[in-house]
N, CA, C and O of each residue as an XYZ file, in Angstrom:
844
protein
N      29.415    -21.512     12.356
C      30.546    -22.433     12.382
C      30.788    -22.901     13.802
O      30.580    -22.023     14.640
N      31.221    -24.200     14.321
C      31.401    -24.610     15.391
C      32.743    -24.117     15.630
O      33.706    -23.927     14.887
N      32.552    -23.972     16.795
C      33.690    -23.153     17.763
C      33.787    -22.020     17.408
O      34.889    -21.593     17.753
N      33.238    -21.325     16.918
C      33.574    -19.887     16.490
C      32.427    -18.795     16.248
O      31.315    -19.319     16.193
N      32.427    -17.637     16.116
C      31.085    -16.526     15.883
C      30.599    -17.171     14.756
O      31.262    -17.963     14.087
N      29.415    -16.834     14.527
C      28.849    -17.203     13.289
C      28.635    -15.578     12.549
O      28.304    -14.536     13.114
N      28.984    -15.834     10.971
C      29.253    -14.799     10.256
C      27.599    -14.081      9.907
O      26.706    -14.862      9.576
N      27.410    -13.137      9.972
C      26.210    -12.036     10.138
C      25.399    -12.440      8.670
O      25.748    -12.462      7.490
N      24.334    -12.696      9.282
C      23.505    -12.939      8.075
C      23.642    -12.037      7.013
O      23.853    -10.928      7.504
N      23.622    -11.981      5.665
C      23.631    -10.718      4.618
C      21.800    -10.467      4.240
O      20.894    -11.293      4.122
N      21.809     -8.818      4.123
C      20.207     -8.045      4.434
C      20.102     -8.923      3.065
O      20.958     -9.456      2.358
N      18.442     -8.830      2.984
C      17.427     -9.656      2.168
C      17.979     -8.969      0.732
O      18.427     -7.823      0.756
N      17.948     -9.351      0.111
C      18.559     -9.057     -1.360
C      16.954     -8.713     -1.847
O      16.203     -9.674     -2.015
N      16.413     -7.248     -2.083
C      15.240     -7.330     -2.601
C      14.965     -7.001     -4.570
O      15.765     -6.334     -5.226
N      13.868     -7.556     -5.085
C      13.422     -7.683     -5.932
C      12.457     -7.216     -6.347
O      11.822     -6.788     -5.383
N      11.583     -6.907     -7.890
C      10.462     -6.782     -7.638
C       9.809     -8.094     -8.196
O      10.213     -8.695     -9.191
N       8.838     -8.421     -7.485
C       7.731     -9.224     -7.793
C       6.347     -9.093     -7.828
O       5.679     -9.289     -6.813
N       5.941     -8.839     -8.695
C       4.502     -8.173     -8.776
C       3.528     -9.154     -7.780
O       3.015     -8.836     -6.708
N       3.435    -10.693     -8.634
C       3.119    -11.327     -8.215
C       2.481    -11.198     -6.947
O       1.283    -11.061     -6.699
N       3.730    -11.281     -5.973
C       3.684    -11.681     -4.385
C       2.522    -10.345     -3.890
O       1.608    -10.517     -3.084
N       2.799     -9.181     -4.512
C       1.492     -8.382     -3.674
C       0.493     -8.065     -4.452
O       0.012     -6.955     -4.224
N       0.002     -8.698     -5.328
C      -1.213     -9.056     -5.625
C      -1.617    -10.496     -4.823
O      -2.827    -10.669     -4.681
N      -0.885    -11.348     -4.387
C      -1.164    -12.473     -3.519
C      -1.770    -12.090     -2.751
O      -2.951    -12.423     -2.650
N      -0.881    -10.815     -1.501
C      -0.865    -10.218     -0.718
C      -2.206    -10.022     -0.575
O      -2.959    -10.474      0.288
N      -2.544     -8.973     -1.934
C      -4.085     -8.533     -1.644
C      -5.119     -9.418     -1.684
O      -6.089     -9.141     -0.977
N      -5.153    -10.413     -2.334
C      -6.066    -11.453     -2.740
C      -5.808    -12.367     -1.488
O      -6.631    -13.282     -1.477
N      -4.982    -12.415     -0.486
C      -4.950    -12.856      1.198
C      -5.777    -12.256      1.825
O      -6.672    -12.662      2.566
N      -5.346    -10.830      1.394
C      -6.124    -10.099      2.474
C      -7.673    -10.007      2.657
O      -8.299    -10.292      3.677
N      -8.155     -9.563      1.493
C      -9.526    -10.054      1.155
C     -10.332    -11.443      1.617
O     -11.526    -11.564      1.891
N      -9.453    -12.280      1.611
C     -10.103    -13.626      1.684
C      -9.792    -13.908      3.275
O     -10.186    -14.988      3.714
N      -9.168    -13.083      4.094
C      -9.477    -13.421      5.521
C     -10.278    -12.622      6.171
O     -10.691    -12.890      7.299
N     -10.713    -11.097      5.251
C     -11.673    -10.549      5.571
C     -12.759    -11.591      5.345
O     -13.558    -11.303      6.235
N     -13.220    -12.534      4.748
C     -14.440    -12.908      4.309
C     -14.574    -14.407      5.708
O     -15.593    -15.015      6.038
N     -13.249    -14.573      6.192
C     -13.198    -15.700      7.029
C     -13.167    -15.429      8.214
O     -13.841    -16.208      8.888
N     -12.401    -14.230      9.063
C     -12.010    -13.867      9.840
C     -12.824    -12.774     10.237
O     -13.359    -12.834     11.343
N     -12.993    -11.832      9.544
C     -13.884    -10.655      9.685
C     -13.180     -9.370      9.112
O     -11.995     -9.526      8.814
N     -13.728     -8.122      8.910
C     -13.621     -7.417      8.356
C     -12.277     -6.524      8.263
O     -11.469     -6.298      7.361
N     -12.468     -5.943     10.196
C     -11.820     -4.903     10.468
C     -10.619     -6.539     11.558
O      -9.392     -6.629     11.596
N     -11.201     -7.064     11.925
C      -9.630     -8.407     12.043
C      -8.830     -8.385     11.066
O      -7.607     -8.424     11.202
N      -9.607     -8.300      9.645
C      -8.204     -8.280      8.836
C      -7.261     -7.433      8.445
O      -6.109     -7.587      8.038
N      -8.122     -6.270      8.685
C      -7.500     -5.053      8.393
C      -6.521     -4.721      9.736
O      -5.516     -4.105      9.381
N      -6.560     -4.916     10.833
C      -5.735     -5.179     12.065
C      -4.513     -6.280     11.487
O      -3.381     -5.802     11.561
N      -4.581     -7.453     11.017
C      -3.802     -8.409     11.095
C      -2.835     -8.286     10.106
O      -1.841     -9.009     10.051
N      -3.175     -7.111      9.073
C      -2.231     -6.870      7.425
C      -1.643     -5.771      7.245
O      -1.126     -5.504      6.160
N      -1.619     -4.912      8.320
C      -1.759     -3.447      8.875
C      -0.189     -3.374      9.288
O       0.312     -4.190     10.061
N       0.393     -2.513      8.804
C       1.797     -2.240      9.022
C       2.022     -1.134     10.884
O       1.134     -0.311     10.662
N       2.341     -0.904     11.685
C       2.501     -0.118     13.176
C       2.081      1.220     12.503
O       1.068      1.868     12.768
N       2.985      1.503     11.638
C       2.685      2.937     10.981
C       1.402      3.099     10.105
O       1.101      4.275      9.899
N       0.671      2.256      9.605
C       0.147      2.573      8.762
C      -1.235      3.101      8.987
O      -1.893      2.788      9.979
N      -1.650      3.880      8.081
C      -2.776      4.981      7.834
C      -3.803      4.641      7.232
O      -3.652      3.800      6.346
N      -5.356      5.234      7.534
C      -6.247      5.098      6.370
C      -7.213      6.146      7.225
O      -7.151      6.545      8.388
N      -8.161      6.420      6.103
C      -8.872      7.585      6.116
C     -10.447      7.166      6.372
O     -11.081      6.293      5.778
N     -10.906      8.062      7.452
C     -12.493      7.696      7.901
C     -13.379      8.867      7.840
O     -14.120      8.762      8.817
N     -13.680      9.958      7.165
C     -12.357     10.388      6.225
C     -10.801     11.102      6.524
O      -9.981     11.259      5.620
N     -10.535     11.534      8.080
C      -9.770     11.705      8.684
C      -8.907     10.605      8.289
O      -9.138      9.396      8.246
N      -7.775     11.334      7.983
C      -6.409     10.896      7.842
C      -6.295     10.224      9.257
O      -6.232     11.163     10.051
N      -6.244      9.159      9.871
C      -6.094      8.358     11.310
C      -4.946      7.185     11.243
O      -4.972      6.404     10.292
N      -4.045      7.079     12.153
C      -3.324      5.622     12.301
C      -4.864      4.707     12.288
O      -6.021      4.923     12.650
N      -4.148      3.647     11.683
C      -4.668      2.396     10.937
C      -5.242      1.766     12.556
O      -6.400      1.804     12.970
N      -4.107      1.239     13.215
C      -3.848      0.417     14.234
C      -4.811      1.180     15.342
O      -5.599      0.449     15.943
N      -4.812      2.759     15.698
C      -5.300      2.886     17.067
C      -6.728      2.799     16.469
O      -7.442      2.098     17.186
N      -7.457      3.358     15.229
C      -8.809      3.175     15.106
C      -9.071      2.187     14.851
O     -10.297      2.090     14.909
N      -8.511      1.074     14.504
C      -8.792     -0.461     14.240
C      -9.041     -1.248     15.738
O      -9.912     -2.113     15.818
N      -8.403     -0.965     16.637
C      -7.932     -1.797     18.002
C      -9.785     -1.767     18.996
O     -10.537     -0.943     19.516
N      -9.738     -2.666     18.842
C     -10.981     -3.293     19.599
C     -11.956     -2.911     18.283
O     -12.942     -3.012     19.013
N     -12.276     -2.721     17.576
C     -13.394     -2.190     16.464
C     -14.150     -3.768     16.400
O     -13.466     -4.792     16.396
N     -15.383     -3.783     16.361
C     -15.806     -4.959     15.876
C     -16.303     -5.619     14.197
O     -17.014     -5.012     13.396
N     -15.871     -6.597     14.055
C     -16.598     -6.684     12.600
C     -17.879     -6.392     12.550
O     -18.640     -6.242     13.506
N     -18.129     -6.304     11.333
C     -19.457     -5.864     10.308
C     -20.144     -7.832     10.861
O     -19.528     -8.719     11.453
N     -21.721     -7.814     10.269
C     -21.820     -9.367     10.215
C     -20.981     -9.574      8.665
O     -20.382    -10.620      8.418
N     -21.017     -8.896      8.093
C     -20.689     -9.189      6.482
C     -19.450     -7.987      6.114
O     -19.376     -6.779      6.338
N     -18.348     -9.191      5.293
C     -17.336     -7.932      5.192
C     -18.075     -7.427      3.640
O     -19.130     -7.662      3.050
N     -16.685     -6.501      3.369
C     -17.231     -5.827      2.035
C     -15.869     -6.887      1.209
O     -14.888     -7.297      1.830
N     -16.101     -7.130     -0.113
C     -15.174     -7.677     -0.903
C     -14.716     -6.919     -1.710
O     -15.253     -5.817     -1.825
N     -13.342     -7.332     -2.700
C     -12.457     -6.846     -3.019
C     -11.558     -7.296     -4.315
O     -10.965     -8.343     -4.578
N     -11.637     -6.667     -4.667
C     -10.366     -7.970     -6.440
C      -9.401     -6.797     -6.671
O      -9.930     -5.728     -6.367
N      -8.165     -6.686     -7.111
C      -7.136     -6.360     -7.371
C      -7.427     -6.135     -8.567
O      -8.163     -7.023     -8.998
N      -7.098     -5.047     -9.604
C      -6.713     -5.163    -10.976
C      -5.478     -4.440    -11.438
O      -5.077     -4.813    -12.540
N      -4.895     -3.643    -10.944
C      -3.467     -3.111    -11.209
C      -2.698     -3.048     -9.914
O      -3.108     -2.718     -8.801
N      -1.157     -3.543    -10.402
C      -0.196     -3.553     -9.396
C       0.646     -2.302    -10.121
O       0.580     -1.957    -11.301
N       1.308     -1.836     -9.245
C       2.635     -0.655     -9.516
C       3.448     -1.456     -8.330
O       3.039     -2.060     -7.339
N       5.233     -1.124     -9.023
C       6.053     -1.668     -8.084
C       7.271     -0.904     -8.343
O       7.663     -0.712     -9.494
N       7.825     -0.504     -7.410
C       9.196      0.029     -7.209
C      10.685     -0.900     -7.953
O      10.514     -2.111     -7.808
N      11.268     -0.753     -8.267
C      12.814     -1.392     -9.482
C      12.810     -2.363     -8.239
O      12.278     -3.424     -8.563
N      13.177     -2.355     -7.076
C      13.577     -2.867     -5.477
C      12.642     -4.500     -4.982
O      12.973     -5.536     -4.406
N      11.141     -3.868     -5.700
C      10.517     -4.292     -4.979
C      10.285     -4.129     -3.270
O       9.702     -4.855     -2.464
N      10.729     -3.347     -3.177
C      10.333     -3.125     -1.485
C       8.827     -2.283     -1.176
O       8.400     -2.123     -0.033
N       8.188     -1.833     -2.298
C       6.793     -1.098     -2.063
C       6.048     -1.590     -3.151
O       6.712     -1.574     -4.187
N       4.381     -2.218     -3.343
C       3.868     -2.298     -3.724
C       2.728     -1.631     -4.278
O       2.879     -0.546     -3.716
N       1.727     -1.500     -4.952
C       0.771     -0.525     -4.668
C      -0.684     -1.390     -5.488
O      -0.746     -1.333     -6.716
N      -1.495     -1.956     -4.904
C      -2.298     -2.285     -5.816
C      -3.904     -1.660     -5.953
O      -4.374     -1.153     -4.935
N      -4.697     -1.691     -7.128
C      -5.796     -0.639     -6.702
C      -7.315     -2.080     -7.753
O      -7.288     -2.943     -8.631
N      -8.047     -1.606     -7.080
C      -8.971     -2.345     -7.712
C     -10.686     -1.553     -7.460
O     -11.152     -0.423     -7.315
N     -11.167     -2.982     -7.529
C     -12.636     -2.699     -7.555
C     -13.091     -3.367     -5.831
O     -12.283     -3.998     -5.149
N     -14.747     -3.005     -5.316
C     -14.894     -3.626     -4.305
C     -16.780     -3.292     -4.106
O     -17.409     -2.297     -4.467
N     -17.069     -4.019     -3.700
C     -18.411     -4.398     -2.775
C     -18.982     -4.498     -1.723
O     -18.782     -5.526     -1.077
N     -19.765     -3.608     -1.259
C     -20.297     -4.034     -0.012
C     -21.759     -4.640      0.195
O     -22.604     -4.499     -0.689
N     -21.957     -5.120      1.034
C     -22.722     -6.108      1.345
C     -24.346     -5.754      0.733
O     -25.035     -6.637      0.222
N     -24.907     -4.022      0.912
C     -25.299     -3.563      0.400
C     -25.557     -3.064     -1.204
O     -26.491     -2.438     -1.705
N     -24.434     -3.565     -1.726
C     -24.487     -3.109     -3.365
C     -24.038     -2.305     -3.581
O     -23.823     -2.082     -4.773
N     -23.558     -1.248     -2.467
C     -22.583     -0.013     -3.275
C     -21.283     -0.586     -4.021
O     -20.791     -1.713     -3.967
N     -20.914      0.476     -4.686
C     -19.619     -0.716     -5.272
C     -18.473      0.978     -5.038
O     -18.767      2.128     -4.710
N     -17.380      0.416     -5.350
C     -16.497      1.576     -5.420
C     -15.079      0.752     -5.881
O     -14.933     -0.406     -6.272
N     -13.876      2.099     -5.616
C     -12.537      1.354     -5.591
C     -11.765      1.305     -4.738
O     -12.213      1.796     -3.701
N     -10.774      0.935     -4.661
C      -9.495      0.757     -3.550
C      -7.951      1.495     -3.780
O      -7.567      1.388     -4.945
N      -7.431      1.895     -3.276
C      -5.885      1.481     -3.147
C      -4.789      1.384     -2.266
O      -4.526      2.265     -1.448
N      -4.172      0.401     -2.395
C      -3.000     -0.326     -1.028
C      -1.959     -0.112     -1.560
O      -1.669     -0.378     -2.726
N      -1.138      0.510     -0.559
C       0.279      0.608     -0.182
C       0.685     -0.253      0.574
O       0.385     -0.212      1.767
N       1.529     -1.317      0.011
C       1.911     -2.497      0.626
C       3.393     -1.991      0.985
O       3.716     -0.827      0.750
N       4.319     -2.953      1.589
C       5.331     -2.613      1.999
C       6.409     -3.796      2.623
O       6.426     -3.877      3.851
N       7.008     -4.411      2.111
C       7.509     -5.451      2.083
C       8.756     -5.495      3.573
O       9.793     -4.865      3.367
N       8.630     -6.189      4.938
C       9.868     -6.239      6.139
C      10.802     -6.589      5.877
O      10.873     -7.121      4.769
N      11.790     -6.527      6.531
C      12.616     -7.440      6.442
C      12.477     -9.110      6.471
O      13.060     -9.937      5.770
N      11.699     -9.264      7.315
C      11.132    -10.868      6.902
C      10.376    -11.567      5.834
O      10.118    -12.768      5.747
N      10.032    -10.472      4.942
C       9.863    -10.746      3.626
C       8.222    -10.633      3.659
O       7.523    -10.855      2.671
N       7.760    -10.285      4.845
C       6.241     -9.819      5.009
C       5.625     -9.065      4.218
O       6.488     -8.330      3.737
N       4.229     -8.701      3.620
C       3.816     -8.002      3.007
C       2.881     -7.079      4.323
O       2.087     -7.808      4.918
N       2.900     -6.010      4.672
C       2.006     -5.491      5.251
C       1.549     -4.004      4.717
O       2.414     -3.131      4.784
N       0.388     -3.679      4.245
C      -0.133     -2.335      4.132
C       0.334     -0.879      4.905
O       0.480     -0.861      6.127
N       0.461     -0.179      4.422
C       0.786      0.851      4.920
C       0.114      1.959      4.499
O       0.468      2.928      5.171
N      -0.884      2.298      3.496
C      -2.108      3.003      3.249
C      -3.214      2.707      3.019
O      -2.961      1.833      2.190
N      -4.256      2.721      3.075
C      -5.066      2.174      2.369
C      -6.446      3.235      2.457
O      -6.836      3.856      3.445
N      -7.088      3.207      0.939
C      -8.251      4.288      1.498
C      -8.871      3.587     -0.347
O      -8.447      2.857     -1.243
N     -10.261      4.543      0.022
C     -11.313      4.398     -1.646
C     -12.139      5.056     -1.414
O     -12.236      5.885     -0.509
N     -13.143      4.654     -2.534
C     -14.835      5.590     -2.497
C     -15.690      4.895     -3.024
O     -15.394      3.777     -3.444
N     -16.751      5.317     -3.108
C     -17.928      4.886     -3.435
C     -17.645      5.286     -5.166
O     -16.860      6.174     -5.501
N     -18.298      4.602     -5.973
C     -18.616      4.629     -7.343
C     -19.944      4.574     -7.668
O     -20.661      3.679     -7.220
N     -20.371      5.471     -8.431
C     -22.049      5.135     -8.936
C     -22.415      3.417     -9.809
O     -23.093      2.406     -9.623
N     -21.400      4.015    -10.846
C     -21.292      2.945    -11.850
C     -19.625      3.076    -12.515
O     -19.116      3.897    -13.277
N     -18.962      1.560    -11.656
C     -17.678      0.993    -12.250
C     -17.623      0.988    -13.276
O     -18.694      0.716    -13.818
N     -16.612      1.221    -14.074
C     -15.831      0.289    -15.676
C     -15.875     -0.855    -15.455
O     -15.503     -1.356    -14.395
N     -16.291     -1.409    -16.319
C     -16.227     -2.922    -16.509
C     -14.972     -3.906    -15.967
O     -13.845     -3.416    -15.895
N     -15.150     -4.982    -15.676
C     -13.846     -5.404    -14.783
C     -12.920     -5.890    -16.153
O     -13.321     -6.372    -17.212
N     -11.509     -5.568    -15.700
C     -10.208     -5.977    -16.878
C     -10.436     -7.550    -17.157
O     -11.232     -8.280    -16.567
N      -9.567     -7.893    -18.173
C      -9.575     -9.249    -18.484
C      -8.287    -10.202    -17.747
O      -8.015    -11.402    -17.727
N      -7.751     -9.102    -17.235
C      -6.342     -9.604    -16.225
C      -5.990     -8.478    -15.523
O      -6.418     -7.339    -15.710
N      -5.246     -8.819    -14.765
C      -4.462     -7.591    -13.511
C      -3.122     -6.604    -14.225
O      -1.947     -6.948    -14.100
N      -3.400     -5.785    -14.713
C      -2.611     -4.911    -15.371
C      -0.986     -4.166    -14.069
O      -1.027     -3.479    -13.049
N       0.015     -4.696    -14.742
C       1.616     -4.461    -13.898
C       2.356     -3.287    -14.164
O       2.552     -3.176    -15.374
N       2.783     -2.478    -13.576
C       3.557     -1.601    -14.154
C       4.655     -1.971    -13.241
O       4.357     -2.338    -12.105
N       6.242     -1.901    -13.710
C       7.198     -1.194    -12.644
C       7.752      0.255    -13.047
O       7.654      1.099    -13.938
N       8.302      0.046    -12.008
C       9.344      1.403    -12.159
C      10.409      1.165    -13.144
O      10.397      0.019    -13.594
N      11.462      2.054    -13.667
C      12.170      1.941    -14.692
C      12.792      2.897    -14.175
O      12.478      4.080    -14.042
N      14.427      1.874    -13.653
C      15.523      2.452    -12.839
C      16.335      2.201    -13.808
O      16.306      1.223    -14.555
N      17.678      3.800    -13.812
C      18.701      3.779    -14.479
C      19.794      2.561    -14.234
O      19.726      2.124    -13.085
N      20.810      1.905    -15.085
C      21.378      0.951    -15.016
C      22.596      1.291    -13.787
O      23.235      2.328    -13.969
N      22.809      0.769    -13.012
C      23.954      0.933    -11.969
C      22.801      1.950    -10.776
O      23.288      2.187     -9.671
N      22.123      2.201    -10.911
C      20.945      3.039     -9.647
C      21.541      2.423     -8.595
O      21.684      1.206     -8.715
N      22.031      3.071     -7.326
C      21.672      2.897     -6.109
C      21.215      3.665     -4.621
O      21.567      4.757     -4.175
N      20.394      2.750     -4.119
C      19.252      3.726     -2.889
C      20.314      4.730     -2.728
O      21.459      4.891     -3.153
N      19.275      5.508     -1.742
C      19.751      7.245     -1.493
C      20.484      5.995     -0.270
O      20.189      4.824     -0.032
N      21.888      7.238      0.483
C      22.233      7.024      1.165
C      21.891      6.750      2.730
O      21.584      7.932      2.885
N      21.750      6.376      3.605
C      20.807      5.933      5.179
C      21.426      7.718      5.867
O      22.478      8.314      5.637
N      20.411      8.045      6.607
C      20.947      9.135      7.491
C      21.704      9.223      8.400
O      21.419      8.571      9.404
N      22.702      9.885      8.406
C      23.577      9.670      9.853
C      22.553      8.800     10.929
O      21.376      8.446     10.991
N      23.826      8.702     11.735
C      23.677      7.478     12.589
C      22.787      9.038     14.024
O      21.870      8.821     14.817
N      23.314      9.981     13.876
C      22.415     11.160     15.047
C      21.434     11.647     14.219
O      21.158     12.814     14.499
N      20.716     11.126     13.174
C      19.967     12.055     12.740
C      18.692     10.653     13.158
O      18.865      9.437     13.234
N      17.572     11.412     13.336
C      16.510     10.319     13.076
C      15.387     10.529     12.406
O      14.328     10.678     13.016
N      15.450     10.569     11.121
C      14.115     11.056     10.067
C      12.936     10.905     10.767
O      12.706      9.881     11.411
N      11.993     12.044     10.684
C      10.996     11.658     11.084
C       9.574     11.694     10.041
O       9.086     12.601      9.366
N       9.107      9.995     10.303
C       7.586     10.339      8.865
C       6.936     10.966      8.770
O       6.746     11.727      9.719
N       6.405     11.053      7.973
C       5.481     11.745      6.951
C       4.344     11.385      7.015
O       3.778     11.534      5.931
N       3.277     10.678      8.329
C       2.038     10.047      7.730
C       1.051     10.534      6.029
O       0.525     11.568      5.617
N       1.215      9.227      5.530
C       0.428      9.656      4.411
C       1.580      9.857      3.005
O       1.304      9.954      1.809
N       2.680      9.869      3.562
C       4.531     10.135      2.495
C       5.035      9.124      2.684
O       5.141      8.647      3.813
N       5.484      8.533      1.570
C       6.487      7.752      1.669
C       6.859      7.313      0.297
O       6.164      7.588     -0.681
N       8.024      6.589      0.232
C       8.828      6.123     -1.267
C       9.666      4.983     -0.602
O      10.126      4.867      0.533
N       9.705      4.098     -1.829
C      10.648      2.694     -1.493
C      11.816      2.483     -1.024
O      12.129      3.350     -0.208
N      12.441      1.856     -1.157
C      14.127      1.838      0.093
C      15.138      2.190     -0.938
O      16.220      2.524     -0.454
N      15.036      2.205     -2.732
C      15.406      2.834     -3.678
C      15.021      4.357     -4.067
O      15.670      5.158     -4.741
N      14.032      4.478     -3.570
C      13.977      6.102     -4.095
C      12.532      5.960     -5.496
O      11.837      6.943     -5.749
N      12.342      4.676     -6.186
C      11.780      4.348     -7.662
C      10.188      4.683     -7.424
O       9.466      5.088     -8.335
N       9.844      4.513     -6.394
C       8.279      4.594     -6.170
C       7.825      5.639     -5.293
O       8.096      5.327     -4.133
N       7.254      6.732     -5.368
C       6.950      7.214     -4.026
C       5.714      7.806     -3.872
O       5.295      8.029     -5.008
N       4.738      8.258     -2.860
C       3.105      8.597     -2.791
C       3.222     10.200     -1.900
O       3.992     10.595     -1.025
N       2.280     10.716     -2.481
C       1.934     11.829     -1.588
C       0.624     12.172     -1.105
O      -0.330     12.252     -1.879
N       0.516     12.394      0.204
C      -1.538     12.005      0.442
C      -1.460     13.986      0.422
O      -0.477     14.706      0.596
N      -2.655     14.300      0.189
C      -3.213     15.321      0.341
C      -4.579     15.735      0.984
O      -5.525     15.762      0.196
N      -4.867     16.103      2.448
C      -6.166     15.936      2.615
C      -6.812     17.517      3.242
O      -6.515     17.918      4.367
N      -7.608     18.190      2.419
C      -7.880     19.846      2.166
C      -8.728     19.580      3.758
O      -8.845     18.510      4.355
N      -9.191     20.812      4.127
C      -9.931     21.392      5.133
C     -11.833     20.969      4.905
O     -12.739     21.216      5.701
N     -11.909     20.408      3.797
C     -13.300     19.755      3.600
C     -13.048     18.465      3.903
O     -14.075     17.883      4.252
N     -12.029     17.759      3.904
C     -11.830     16.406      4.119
C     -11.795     15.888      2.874
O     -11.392     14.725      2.879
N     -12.184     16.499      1.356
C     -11.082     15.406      0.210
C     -10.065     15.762     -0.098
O      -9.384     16.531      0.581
N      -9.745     15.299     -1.153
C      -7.943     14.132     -0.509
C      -7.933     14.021     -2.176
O      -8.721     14.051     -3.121
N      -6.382     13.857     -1.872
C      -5.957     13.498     -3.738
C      -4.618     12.699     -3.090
O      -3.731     13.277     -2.462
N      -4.653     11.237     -3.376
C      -2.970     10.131     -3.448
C      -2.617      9.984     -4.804
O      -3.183      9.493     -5.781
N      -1.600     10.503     -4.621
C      -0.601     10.422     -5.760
C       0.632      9.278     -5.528
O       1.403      9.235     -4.569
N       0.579      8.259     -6.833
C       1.648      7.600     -6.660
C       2.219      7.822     -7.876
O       1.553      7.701     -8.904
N       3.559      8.183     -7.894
C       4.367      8.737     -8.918
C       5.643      7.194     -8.507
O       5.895      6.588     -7.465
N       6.386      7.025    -10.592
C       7.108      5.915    -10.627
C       8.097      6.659    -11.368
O       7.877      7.469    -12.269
N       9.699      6.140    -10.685
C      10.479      6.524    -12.001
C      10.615      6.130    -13.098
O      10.196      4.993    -13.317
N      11.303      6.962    -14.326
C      10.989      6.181    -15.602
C      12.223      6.619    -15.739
O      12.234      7.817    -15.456
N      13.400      6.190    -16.072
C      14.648      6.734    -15.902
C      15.351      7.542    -14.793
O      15.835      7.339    -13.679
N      15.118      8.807    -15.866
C      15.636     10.190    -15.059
C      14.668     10.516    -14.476
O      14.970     10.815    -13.320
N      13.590     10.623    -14.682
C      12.572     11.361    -13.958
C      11.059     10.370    -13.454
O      10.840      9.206    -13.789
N      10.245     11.178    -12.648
C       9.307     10.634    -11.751
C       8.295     11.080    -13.221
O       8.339     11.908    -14.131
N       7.405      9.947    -12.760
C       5.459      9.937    -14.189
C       4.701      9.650    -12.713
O       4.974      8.877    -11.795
N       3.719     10.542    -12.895
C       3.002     10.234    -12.037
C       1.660      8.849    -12.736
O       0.912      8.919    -13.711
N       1.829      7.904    -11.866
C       1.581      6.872    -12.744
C       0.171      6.050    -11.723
O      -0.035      4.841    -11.623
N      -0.632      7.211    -11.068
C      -1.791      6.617    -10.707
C      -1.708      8.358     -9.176
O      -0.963      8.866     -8.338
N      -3.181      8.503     -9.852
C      -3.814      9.762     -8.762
C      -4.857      9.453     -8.477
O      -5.596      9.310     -9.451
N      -5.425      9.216     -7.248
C      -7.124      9.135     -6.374
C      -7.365     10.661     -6.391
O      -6.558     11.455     -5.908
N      -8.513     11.016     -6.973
C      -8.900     12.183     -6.308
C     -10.434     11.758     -5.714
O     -11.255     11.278     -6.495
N     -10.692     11.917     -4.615
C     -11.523     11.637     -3.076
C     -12.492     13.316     -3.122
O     -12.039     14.400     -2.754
N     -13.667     13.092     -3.597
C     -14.513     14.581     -3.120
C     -14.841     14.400     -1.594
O     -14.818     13.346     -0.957
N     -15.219     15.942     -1.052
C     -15.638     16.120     -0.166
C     -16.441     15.296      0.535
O     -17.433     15.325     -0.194
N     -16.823     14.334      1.736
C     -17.970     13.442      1.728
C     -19.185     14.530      1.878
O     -18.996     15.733      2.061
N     -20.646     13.810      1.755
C     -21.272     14.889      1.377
C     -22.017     15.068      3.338
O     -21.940     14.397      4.368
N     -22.499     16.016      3.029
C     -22.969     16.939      4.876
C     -24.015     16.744      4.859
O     -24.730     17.123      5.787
């Protein structure tokens, strides 16, 4: 208003939209194929976020100077999971490398305040021989009680500290747990609410790589 403070923007009113992070992923992929591999994985990459070489590693410090492949590996989406909020995504698919191995994926997306989509997990494996690809991208959400609202923010002296590899949506509806044993495999669990209670509604289990 002229002559006067201007009244405080109100926080992003969030939603879920499946849609937008399957976009997300189907972006991401397609600037790997333009841009380069590990550029894209730098450019979609949340500060915090993680992925496994097979070491559990920040995303960002093993990404930073890495050079692309000549050829990325490709990628298609076939199931989204989404939090009541929409503030966390999760999508998992199929993928290719340049070589012919084939395997799968899955992304933990994570929606800013600016309405950004950026990753915040991401890991897969090799497959001998895939399932056949779906005939469409299969959606689940979460299924929040009527009147639900997020857990409360922590005192203003407290300062949570993460969980690399943990996390759940700004509602509480979606949340993942990484697990990675002393051989180096790994089991991600993404569990959804269904009312009252959490379904675990998609598990990676990751063998040992082999020696």
């Amino acid at each position: 208003m002229a002559g006067g403070a201007q009244a405080a923007r109100p926080p992003m009113r969030l939603s879920a939209n499946p849609s937008a992070v399957v976009a997300a992923e189907i972006a991401f992929n397609r600037l790997a194929q333009t841009k380069g591999q590990w550029t894209a994985f730098r450019e979609t990459a949340a500060k915090d976020a993680v992925m496994f070489v097979p070491d559990m590693v920040s995303a960002q410090a093993w990404l930073k100077g890495r050079k692309d492949p000549p050829a990325s590996v490709k990628w298609q989406p076939e199931k989204v999971l989404m939090s009541c909020d929409g503030s966390i995504g999760v999508t998992t698919g199929r993928w290719q490398q340049p070589d012919g191995t084939q395997g799968y994926f899955t992304t933990i997306w994570r929606r800013d305040d600016k309405g950004r989509w950026k990753w915040v997990l991401d890991h897969g494996d090799a497959v001998a021989a895939p399932p056949p690809a779906p005939d469409f991208i299969a959606t689940r959400l979460a299924i929040c009680p009527r009147g639900m609202r997020p857990p409360p923010p922590p005192a203003a002296d407290v300062k949570p500290v993460p969980t690399p590899g943990i996390g759940a949506s700004e509602d509480g509806s979606l949340k993942w747990t990484t697990e990675v044993r002393a051989d180096k495999s790994r089991r991600i669990t993404i569990s959804l609410m269904n009312n009252a209670a959490y379904e675990e509604a998609l598990i990676n289990d990751v063998a040992a790589p082999a020696s």
